[in-house]
N, C-alpha and C positions, 0 to 999 in steps of 0.2 A: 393613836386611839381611833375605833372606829364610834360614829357618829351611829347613835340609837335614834332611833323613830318612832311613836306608836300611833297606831290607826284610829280614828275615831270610836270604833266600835271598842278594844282596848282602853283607851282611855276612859270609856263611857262606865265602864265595866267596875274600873279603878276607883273611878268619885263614886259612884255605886254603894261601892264596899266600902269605901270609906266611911260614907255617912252614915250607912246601916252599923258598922260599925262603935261607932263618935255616940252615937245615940244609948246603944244596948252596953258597951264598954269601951270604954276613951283608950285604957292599956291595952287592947287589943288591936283598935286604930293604929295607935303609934308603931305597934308591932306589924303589922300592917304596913304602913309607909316604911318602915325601915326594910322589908321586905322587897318592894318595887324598888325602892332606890338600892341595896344590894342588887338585884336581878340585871338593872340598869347600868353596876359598877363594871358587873361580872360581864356583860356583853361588848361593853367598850372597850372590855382588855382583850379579852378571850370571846370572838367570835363565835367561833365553833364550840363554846361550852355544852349544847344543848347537845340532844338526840334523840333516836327515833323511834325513838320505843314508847313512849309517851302519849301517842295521839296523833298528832298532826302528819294524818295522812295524805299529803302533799308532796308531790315530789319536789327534793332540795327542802322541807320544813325541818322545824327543828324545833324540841322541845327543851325549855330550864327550867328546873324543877329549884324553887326554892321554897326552903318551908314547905310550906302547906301548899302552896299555888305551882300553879303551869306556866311557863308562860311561854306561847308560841309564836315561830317568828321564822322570818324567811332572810336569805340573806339576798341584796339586790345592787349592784353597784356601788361593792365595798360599803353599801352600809348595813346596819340592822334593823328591820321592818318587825316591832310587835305586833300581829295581829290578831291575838287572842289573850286574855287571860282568865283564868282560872281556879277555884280550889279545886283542889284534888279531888274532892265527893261530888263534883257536877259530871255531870257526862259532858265530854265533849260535842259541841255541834259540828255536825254534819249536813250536805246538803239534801234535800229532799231529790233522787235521781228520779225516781220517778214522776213525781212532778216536773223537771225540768225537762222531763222526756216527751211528757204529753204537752208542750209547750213547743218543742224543737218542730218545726213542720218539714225538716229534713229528714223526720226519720220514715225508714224503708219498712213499710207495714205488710210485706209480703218476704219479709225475711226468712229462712229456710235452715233453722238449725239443727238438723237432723242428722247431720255426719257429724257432732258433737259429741266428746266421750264421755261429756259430763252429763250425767242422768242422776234426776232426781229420785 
């Protein structure tokens, strides 16, 4: 069996839901946990269950779709890294590149892409 992991952000996401859940409808909650803990069964058996169609545009990511939720994850020294979850109707996050761009002070501000085929 491979050993499952999830990331803080993951987890935060989980109690999250939960609660808002527990609050609005308790039968939704439990449906809810029974969901993480399937998604959790299904990765310890079958690693490779997910895929890439889903979102996690990460190279090596991998998307399981259970019910209604996402759940995305990497795989990392034989084991499973969740690092995302989600319902379906969120947009998945993504980084801001431009922001991370105007942040990098490696980047080359005389760059020249003008033998590019691609035009706007």
């Amino acid at each position: 069996m491979t050993r499952v992991k999830v990331s803080k952000d993951a987890a935060e996401f989980v109690r999250s839901e939960a609660a808002y859940l527990r609050h609005r409808n308790p039968h939704a909650a439990k449906g809810f946990a029974d969901t993480v803990r399937r998604a959790k069964d299904v990765l310890k058996t079958f690693a490779d269950a997910g895929n890439v169609t889903h979102g996690l545009q990460i190279d090596g990511g991998l998307t399981l779709v259970v019910d209604a939720y996402l759940f995305d994850y990497m795989r990392e020294d034989g084991d499973v890294n969740i690092i995302a979850v989600r319902h379906g109707r969120m947009r998945q996050l993504t980084p801001n590149v431009e922001e991370e761009l105007e942040e990098d002070s490696d980047v080359d501000e005389s760059y020249d892409d003008s033998s590019s085929t691609f035009k706007l």
